[in-house]
VOBA-1610 file (N, C-alpha, C; in pm, whole numbers, padded with zeros to 5 digits, always signed):
BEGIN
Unk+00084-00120+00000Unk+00000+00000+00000Unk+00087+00125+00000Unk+00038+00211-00110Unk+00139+00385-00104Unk+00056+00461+00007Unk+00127+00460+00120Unk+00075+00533+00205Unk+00074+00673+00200Unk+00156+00730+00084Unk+00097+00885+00030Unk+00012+00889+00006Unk-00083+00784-00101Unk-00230+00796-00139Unk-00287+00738-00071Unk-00282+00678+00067Unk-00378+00574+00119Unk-00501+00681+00209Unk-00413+00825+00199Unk-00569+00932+00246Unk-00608+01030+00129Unk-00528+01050+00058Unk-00555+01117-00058Unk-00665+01088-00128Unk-00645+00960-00167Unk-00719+00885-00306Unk-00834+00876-00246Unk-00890+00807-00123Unk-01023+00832-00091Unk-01111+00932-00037Unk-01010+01066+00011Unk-01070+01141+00008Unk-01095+01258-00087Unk-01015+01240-00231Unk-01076+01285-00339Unk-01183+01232-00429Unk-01148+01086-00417Unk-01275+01010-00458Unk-01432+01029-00385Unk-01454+01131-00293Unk-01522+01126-00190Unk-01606+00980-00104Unk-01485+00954-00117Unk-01492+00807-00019Unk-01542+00841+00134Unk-01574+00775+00233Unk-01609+00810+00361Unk-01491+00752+00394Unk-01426+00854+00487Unk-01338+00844+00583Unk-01353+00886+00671Unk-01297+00805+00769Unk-01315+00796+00955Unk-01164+00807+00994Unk-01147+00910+01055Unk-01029+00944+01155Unk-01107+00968+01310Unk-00968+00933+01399Unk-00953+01012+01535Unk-00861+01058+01541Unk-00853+01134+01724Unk-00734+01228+01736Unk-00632+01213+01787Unk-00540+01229+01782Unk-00416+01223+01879Unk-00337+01337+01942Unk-00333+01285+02067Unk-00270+01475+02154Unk-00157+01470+02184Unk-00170+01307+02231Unk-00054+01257+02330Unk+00078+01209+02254Unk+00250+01310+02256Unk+00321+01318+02126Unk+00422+01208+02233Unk+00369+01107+02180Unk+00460+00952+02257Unk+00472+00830+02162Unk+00568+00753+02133Unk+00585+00658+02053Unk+00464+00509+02055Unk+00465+00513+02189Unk+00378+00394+02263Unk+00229+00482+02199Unk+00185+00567+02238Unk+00029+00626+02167Unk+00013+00593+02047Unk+00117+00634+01980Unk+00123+00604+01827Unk+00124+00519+01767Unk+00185+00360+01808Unk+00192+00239+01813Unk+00039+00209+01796Unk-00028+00237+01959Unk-00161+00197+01997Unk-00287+00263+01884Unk-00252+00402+01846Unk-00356+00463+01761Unk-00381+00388+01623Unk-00265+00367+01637Unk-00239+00291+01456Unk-00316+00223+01459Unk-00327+00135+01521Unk-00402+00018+01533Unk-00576-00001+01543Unk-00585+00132+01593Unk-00757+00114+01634Unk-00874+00096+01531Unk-00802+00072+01428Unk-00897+00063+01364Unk-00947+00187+01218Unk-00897+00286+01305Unk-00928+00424+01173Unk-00870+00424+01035Unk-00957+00513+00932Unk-00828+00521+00803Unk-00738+00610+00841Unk-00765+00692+00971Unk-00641+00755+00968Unk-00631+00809+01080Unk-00513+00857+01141Unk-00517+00969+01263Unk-00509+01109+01264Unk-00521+01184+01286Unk-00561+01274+01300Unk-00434+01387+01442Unk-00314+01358+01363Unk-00248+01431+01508Unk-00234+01610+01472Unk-00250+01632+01668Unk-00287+01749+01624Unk-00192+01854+01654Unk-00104+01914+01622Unk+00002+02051+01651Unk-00051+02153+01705Unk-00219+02152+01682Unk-00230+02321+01690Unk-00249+02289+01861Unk-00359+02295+01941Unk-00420+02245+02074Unk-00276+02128+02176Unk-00173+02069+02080Unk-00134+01981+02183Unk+00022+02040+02158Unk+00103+01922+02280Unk+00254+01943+02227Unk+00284+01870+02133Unk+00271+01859+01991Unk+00331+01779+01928Unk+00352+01870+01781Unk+00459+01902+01780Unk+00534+01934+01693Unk+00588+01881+01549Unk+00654+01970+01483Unk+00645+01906+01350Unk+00809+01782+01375Unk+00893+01845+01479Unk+01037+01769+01493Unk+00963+01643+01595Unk+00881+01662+01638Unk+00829+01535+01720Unk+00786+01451+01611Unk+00738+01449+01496Unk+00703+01346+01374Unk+00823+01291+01345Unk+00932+01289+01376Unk+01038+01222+01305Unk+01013+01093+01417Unk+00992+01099+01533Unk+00977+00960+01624Unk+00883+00913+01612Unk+00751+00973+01578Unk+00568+00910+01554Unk+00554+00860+01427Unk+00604+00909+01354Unk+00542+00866+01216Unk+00621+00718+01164Unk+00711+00689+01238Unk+00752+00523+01164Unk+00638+00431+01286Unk+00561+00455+01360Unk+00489+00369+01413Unk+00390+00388+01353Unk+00305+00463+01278Unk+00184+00452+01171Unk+00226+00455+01036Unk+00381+00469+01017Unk+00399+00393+00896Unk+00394+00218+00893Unk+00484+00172+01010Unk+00440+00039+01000Unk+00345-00052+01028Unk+00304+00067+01056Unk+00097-00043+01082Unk+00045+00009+00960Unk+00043+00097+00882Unk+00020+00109+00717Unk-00107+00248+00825Unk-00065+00288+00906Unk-00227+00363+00909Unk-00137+00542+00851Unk-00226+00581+00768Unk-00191+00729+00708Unk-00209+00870+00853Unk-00160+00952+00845Unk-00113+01077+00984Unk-00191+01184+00901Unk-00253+01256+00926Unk-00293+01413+00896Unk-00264+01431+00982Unk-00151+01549+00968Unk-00150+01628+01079Unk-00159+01771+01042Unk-00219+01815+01179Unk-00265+01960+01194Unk-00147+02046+01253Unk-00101+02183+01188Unk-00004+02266+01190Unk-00053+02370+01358Unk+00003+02403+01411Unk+00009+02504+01469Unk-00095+02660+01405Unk-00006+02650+01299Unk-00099+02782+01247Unk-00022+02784+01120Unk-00133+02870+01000Unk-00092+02921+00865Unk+00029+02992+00893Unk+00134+02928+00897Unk+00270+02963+00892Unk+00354+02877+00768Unk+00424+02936+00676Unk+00507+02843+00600Unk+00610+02784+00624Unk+00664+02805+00746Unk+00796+02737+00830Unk+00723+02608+00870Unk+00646+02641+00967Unk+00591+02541+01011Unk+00500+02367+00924Unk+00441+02486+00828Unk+00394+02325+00675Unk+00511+02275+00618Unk+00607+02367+00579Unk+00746+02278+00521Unk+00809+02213+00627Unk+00834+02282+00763Unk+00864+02131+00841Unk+00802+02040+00835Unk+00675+02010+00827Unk+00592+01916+00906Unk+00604+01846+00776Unk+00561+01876+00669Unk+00596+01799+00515Unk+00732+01728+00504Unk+00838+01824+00523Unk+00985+01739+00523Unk+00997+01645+00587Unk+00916+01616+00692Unk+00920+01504+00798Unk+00876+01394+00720Unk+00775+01375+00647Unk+00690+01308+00572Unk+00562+01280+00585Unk+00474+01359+00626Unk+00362+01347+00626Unk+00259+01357+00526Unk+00187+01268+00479Unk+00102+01259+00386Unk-00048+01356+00330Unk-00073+01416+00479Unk-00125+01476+00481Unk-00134+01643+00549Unk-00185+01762+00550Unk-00163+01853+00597Unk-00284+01926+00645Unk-00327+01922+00768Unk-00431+02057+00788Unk-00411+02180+00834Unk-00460+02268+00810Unk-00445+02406+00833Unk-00555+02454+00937Unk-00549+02567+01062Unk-00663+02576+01139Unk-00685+02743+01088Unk-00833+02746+01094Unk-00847+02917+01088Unk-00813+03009+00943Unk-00866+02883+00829Unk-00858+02968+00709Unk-00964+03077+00717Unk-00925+03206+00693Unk-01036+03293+00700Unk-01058+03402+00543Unk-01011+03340+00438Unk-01008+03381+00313Unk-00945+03338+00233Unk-00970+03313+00055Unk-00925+03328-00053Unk-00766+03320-00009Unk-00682+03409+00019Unk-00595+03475+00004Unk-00468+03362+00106Unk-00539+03351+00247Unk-00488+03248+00310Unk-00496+03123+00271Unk-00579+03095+00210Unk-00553+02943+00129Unk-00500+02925+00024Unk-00446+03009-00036Unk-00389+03061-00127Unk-00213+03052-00095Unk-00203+03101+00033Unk-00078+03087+00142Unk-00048+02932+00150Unk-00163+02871+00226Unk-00140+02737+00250Unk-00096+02638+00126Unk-00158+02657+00017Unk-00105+02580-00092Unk-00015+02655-00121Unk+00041+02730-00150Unk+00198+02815-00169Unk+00306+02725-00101Unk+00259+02713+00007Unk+00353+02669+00125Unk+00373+02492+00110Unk+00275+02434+00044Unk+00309+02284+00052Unk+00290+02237-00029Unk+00347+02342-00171Unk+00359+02286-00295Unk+00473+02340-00347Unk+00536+02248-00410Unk+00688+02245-00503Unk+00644+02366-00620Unk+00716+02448-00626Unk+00735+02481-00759Unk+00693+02431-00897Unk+00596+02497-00997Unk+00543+02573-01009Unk+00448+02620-00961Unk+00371+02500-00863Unk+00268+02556-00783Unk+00263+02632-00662Unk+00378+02619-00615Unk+00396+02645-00488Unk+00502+02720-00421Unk+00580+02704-00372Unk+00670+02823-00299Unk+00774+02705-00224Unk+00715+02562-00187Unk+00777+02492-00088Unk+00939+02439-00162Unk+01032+02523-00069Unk+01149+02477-00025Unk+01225+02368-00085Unk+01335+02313-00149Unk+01377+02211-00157Unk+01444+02154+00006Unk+01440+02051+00028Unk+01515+01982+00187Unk+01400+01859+00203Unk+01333+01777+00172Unk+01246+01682+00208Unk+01307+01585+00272Unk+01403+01619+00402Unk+01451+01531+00465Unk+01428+01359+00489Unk+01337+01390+00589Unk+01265+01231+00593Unk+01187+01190+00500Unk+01083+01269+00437Unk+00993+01252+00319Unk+01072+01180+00195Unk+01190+01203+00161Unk+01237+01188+00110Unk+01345+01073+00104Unk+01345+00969+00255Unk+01409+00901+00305Unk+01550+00888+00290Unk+01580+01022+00330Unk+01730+01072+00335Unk+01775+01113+00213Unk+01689+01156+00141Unk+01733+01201-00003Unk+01753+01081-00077Unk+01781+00947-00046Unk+01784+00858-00125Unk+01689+00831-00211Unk+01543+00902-00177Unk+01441+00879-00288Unk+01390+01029-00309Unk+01524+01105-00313Unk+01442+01292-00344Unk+01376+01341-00498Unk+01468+01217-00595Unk+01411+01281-00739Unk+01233+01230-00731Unk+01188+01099-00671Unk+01081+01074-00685Unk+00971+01082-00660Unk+01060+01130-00481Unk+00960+01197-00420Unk+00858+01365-00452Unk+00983+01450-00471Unk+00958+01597-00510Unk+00870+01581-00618Unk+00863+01456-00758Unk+00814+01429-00870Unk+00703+01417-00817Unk+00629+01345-00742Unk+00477+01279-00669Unk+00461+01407-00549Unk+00483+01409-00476Unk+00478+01541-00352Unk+00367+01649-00372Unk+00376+01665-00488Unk+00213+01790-00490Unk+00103+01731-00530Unk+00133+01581-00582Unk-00040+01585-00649Unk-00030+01436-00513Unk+00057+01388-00461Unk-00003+01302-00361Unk-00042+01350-00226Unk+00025+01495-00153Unk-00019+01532-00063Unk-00139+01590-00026Unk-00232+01596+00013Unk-00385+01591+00047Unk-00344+01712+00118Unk-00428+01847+00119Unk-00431+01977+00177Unk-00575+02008+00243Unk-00591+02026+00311Unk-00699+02024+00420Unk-00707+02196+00471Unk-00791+02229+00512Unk-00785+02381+00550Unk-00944+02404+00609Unk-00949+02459+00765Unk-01044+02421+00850Unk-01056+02554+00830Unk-01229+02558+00828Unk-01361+02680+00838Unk-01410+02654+00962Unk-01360+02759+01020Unk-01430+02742+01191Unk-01467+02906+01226Unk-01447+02996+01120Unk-01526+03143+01194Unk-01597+03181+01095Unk-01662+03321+01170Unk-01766+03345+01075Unk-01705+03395+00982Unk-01548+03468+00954Unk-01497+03488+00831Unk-01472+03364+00734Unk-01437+03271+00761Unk-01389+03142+00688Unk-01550+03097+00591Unk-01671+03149+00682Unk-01733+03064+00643Unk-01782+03161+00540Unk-01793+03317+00539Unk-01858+03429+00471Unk-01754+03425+00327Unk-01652+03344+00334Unk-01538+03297+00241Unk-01558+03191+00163Unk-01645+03112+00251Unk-01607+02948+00171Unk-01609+02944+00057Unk-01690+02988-00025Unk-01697+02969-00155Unk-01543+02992-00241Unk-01529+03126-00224Unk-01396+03211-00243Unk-01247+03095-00195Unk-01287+03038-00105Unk-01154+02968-00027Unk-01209+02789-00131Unk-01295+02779-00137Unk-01301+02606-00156Unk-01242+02630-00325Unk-01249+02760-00369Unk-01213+02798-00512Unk-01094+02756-00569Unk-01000+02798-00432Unk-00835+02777-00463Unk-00773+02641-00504Unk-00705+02652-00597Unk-00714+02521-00671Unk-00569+02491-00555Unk-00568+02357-00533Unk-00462+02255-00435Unk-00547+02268-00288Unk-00676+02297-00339Unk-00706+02252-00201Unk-00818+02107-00226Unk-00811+02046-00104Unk-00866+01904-00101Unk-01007+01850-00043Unk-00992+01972+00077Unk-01117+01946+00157Unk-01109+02070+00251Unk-01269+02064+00302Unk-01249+02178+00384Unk-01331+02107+00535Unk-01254+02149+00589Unk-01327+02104+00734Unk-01349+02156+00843Unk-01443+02141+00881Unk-01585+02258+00971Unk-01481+02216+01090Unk-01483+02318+01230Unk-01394+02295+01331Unk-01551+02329+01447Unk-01672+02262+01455Unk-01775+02275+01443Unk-01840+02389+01594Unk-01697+02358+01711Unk-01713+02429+01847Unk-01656+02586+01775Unk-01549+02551+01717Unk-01497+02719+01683Unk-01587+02825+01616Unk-01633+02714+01534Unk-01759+02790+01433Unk-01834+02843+01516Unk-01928+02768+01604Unk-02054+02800+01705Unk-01992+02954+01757Unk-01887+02933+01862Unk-01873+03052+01919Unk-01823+03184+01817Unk-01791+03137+01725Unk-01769+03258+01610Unk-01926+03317+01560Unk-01995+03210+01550Unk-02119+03240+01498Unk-02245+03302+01633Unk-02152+03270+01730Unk-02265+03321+01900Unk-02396+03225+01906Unk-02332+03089+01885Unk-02446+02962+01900Unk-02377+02894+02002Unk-02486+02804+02028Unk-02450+02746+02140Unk-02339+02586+02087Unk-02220+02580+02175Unk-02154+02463+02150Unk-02170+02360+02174Unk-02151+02254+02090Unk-02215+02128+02090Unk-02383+02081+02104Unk-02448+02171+02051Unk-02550+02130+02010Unk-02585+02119+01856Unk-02629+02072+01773Unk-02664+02058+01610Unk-02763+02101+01614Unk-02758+02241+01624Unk-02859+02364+01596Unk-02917+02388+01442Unk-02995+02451+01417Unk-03027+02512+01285Unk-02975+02584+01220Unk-02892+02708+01304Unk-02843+02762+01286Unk-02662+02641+01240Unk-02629+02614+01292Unk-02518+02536+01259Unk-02484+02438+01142Unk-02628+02362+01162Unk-02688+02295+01022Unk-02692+02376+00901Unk-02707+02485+00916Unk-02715+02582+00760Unk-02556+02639+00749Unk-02472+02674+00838Unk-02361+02668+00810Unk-02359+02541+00749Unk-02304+02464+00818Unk-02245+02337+00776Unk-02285+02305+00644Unk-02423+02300+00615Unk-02443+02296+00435Unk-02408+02398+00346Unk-02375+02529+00373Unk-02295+02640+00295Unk-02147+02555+00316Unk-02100+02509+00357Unk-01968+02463+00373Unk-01960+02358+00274Unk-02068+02262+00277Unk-02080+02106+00222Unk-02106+02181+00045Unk-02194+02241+00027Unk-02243+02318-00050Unk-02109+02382-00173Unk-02055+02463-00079Unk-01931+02517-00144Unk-01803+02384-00179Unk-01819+02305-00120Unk-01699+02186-00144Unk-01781+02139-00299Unk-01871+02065-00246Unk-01938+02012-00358Unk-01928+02075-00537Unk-01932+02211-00492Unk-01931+02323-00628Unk-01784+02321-00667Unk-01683+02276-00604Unk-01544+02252-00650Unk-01507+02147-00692Unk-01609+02036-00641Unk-01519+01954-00678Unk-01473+01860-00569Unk-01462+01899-00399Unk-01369+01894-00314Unk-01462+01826-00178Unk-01393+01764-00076Unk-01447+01729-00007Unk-01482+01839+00125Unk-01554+01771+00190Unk-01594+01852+00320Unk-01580+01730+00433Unk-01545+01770+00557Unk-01535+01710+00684Unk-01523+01769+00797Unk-01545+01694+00905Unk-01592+01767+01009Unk-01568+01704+01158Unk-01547+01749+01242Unk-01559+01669+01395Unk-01702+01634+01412Unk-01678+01561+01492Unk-01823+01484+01562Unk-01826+01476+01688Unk-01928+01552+01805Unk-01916+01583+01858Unk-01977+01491+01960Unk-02044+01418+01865Unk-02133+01322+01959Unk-02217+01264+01823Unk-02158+01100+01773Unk-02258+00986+01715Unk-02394+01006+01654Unk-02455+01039+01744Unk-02591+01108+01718Unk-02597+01210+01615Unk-02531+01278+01561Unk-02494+01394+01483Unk-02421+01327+01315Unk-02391+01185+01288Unk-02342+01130+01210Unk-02462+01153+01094Unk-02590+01113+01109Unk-02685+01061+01023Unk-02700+01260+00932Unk-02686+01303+01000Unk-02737+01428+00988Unk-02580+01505+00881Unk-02503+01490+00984Unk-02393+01511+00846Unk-02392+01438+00730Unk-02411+01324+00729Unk-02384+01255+00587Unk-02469+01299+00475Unk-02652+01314+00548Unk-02717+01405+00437Unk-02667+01519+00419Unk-02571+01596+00475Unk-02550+01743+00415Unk-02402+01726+00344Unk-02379+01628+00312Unk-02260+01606+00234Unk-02140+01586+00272Unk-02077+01570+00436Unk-01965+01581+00455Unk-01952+01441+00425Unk-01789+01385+00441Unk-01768+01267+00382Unk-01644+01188+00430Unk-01560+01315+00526Unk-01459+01310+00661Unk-01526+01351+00774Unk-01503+01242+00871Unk-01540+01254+01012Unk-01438+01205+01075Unk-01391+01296+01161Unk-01289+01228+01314Unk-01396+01255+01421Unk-01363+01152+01559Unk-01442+01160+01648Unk-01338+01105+01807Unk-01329+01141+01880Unk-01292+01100+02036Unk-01103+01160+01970Unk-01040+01090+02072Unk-00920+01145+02138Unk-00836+01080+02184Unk-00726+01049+02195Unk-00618+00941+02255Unk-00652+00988+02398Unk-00647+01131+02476Unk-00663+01119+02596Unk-00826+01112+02648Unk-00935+01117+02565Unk-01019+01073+02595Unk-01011+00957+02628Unk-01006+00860+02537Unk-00975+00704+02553Unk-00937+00690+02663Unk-00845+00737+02707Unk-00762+00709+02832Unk-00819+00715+02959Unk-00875+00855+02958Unk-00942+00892+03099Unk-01097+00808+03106Unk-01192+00792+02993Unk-01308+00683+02980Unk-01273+00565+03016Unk-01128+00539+02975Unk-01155+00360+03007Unk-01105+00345+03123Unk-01019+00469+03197Unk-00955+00473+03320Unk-01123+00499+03433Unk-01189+00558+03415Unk-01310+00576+03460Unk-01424+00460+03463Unk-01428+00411+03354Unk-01493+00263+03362Unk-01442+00149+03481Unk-01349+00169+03433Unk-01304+00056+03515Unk-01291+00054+03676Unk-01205+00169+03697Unk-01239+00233+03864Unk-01390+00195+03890Unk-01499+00271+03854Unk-01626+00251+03854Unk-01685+00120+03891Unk-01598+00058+03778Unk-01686-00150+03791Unk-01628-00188+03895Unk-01466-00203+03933Unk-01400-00226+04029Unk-01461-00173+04185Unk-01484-00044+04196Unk-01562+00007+04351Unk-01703-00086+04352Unk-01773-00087+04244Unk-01888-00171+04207Unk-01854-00293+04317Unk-01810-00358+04209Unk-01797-00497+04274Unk-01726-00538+04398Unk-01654-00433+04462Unk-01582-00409+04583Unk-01618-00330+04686Unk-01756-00355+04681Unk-01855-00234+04738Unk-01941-00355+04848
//
């Protein structure tokens, strides 16, 4: 399996894909995430410590379980996407596109020449340069570009932003949105629902996918009719503290 295209290809094909998240920047997490089952993980830079120089230790444990990494940048910075790319990551999200112009940035930044602006150095991507002519050759049309609509500018944009050609998908950041929009969080309001289909709406008119967090299961049936087609859901330290909680729980139970 080319694990460059193993998130690409189905999420241009608008295949349904299922990711979760990862916070926790540890070899052993990464091992364990691989495994759970997802097409992919979902690690995140912006919210946790995990960095783009921390991928040089995470990413050979979801390379050898074959599971594909999106990872999420810190912020629309071009230092920061060409690190995280040189490392080798297959995939790239961006948080807080809020126009045309910034997504415009983001593909600049993690595309080779002529499309793009990105740097020659594909360190690890490139597996020590031993595979740099082939890699740099495949590198723009296999890397998958992602770029999250979570305010009310991003979304008064979408159209304008889903326009920019090298982009792949756009994905609703669905708590950021609410409080940008002065709705209430974590509920699947009406108000949120009509975002979310201006979002699904504008992907669709490109060409491009749409995806989204899930905030709660219950909320699945309802996205799929409005077109999204990426969903991540829960958390490595969720996992942790739920099953650490279960169990305490059954244990006092039965020791009660």
């Amino acid at each position: 399996m080319n694990l460059r295209t193993a998130f690409s290809a189905p999420l241009r094909n608008k295949s349904t894909v299922l990711g979760t998240w990862m916070q926790i920047p540890d070899t052993y997490v990464a091992e364990i995430m691989a495994q759970a089952g997802f097409d992919f993980v979902l690690v995140d830079g912006e919210h946790a410590p995990v960095t783009p120089e921390d991928l040089r230790v995470l990413l050979p444990a979801f390379e050898k379980n074959g599971t594909p990494v999106l990872y999420r940048v810190r912020k629309n910075a071009s230092d920061a996407i060409k690190a995280a790319l040189d490392q080798g990551i297959p995939a790239l999200m961006v948080p807080m596109v809020n126009s045309a112009e910034e997504a415009r940035e983001v593909v600049a930044a993690a595309k080779y020449p002529p499309a793009g602006v990105r740097g020659m150095g594909p360190l690890r991507a490139s597996n020590f340069y031993m595979n740099e002519a082939a890699y740099v050759a495949a590198a723009n049309a296999e890397t998958a570009v992602v770029v999250q609509i979570e305010t009310r500018g991003g979304l008064e944009a979408v159209e304008e932003i889903a326009a920019v050609p090298g982009i792949d998908c756009l994905y609703v950041g669905p708590a950021d949105l609410a409080m940008s929009l002065g709705i209430k969080v974590g509920v699947l309001s009406e108000e949120l629902k009509a975002a979310c289909a201006r979002v699904c709406a504008a992907a669709a008119g490109n060409g491009i996918a749409a995806g989204i967090d899930v905030a709660s299961l219950d909320f699945i049936p309802a996205y799929r009719e409005l077109g999204f087609t990426l969903f991540t859901h829960g958390l490595d330290t969720g996992y942790l503290a739920d099953g650490g909680r279960q169990t305490s729980a059954k244990l006092r139970e039965l020791c009660s």
